[in-house]
N, C-alpha and C positions, 0 to 999 in steps of 0.2 A: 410596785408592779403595775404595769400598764393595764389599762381596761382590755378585757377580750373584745367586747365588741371594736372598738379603733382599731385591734391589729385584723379582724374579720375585715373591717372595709378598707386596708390597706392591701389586704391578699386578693380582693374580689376589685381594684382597680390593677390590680399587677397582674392578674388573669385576664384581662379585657381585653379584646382585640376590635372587633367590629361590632360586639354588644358583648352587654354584661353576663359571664360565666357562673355556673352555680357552684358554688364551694361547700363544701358540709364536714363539720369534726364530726365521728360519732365514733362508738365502742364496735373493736375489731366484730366483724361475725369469721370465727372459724371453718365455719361451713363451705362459703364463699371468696374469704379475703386471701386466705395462706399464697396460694401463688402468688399473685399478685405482691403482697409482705417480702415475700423470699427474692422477687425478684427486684426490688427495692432496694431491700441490703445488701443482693450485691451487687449491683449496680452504686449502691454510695460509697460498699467500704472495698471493693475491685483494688488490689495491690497491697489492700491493710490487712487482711483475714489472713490467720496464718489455718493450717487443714482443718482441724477442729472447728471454725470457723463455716467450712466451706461442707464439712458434715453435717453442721444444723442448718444451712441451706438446702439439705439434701435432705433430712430430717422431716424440715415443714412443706416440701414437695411431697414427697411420700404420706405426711397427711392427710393432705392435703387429697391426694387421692385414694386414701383410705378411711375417709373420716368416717365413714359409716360402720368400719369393720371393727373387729376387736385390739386393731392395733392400741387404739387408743387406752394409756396409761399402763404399757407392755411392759416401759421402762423408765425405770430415775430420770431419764434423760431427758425424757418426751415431759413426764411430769413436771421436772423442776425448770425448761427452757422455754418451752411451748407457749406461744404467745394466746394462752388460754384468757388473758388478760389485757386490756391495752383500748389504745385509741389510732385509728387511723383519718387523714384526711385527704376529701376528695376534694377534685374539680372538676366536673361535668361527669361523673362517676368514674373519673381515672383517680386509682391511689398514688398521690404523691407525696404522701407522710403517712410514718408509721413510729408507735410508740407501743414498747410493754411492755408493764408492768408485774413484777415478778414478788411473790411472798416469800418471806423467810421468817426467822426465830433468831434472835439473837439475846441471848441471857435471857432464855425466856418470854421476851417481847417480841410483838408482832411488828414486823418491819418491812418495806417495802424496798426495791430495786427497779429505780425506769434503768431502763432500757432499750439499745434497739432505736435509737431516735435517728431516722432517717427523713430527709428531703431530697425529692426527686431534682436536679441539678439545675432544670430549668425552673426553679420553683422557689430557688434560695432568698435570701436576702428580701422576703416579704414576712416575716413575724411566723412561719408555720411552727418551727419547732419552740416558740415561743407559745405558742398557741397549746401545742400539742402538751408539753410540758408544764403548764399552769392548769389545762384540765386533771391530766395526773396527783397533782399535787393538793387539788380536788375533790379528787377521788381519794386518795389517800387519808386525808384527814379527817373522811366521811365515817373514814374506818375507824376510827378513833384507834390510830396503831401511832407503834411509837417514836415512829420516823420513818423519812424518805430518801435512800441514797441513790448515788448513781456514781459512773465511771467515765472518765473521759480521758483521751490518750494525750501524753503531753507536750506532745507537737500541735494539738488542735488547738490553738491561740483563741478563736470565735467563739467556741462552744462555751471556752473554758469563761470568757467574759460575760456568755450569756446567763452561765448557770451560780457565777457571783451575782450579778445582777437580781437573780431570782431567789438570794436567801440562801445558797449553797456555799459551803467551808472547806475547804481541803482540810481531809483529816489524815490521810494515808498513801504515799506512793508505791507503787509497787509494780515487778517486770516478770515478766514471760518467757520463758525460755526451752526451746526445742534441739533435741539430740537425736537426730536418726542413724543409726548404729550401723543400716545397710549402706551408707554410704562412706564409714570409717572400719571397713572390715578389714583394713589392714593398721590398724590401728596397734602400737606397741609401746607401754607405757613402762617404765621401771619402776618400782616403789618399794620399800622396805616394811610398811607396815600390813601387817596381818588384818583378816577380813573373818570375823565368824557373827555366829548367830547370837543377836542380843539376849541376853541371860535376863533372868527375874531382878535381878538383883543391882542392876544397872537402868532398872525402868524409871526409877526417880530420878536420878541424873538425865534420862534420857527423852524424859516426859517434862522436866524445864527448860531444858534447852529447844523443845521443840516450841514449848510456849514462845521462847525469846525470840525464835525465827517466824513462826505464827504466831502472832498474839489474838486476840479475842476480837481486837479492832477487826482480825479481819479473816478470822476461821469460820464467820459465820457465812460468807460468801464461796469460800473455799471447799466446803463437805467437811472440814474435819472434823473429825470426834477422835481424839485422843484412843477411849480405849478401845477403838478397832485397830491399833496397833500395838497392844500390853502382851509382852511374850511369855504370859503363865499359859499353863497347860489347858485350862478351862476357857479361855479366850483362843489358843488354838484354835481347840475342837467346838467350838462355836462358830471360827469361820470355815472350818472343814465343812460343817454344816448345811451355812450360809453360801458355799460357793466362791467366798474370797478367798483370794492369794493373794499373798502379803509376804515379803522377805524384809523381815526389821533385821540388819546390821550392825554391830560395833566396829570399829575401827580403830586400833589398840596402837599409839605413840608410847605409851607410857601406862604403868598399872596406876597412875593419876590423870591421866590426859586421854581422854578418847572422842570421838567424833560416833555421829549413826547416821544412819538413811535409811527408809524406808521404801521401799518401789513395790510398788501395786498394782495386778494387772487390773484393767477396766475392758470394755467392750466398746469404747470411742475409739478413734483413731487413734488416740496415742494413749501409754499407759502414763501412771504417774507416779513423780517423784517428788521426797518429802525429805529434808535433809535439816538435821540438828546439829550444830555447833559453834562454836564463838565465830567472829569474823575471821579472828589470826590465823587458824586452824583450816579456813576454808583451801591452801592452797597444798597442803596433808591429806583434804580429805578428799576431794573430786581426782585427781589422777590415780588412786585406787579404786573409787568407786566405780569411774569410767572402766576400769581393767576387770573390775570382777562382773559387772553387769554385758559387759562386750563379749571378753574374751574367756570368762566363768561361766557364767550364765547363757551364754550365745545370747544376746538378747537381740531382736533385728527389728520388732516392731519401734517404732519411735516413742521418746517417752519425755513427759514434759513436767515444767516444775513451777512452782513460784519462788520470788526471793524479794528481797528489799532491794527498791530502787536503785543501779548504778551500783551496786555491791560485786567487787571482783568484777566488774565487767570485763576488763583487761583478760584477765585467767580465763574464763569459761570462755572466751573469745577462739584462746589460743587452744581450747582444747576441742571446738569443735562442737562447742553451743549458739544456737543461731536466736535473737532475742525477738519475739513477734513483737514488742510493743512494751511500755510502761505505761501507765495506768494511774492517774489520777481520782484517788479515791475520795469523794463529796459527800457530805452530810447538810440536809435541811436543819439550817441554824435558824435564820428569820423566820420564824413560824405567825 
């Protein structure tokens, strides 16, 4: 890895005009930066962001002007996104880089997520997100946590070079995918296989096969925990409690062959959907579920999923899933 200082005096001669410009990395202050951050991202990822995207834009505006009130830590949301962490970089105290870093748990271990690495366009191609992302990684192991990942889209050729370069592994790809249901209201599917509610008795079948579609590599970035979808009675009335809704499905080919899906509502712009079954199975199992979530369910708000990379892309194409992005999943390997 290069010296920080070298790539400081590379960004502080690429800022120069008629005299020498003041550059500074230092740790986001939330008090003051959120605009500023928000207006950043989207200014970088402008055409990339699909709505959720453009909600947490909305999100850290709203802090942003609330930072004194009780909003803060209202919701999961704010908690787990909120660039309560991070580094930004100025020059001449305009923010033109921003980085944050995000804590998780995975098996237990404390693990970190950059994110959010943004450079202001006129800014590029001088060592910032170089810069920005070597203090993270800094900071990270200050923590003595158990690693550092991060996500990169896999059309971004440059990043992806930069963050080999820095000791980072592709370990995982994975894609994005959006259904808004008020723009397919005339939607009219045939199917022959029946839709009811997942029984107790199909949770173990239906709790590995969710493993196989989420694996561990990467439920720890995703929310999931298993058993807030277990359909015993005690787990019900726990999330009756809790305020979640939750419809876990089977999908019945055969009294040996079934598929499930999961869909949950959330309070983000779109709700989510969590789907279990082999590959073969996937083109069985989405033209019923489309039918029972649309035209069963009325469902109108939009609702979004994960999947494994390029899986059925063709299928969920034709049925009227729209892909925000695949996703390049990296792990700190040269430590």
């Amino acid at each position: 890895m290069e010296d920080c200082v070298s790539f400081r005096c590379k960004i502080q001669e690429m800022t120069s005009s008629n005299h020498l410009r003041k550059s500074n990395l230092r740790p986001i202050n939330v008090s003051s930066d959120l605009n500023q951050v928000a207006d950043l991202i989207e200014l970088c990822f402008r055409g990339a962001m699909d709505d959720d995207g453009y909600d947490y834009i909305h999100y850290l505006r709203r802090m942003a002007k609330d930072f004194v009130s009780d909003y803060w830590g209202f919701s999961g949301f704010q908690q787990r996104y909120a660039p309560m962490q991070g580094f930004v970089y100025t020059v001449d105290e305009q923010l033109v880089g921003n980085l944050t870093i995000i804590p998780f748990r995975k098996s237990g271990q404390l693990i970190y997520l950059i994110a959010n690495v943004a450079v202001h366009p006129d800014f590029r191609r001088g060592g910032i997100a170089r810069l920005l992302t070597a203090k993270a990684l800094e900071y990270v192991r200050s923590r003595s946590s158990y690693g550092a990942w991060l996500q990169v889209r896999d059309d971004n050729q440059a990043a992806q070079a930069l963050y080999l370069s820095m000791g980072f592994r592709e370990r995982v790809r994975r894609s994005t995918w959006t259904y808004k249901p008020i723009e397919r209201m005339d939607l009219k599917i045939e199917h022959k296989f029946p839709i009811q509610t997942t029984k107790l008795k199909d949770w173990e079948e239906e709790s590995a096969l969710l493993k196989s579609v989420y694996p561990d590599l990467v439920r720890w970035n995703l929310g999931i925990k298993l058993d807030r979808f277990n359909p015993s009675f005690l787990a019900t009335i726990s999330r009756f409690f809790k305020g979640q809704i939750i419809r876990n499905q089977t999908i019945t080919k055969s009294l040996s062959d079934k598929a499930f899906f999961v869909f949950e509502k959330s309070s983000l712009f779109s709700d989510n959907l969590w789907v279990a079954c082999q590959m073969a199975d996937d083109e069985h199992l989405f033209p019923p579920l489309l039918d029972h979530l649309v035209n069963k369910l009325k469902t109108r708000k939009p609702f979004i999923f994960n999947f494994p990379a390029y899986r059925s892309e063709e299928l969920l194409q034709e049925l009227g899933f729209v892909k925000n992005h695949t996703l390049i999943w990296m792990e700190e390997i040269d430590k």
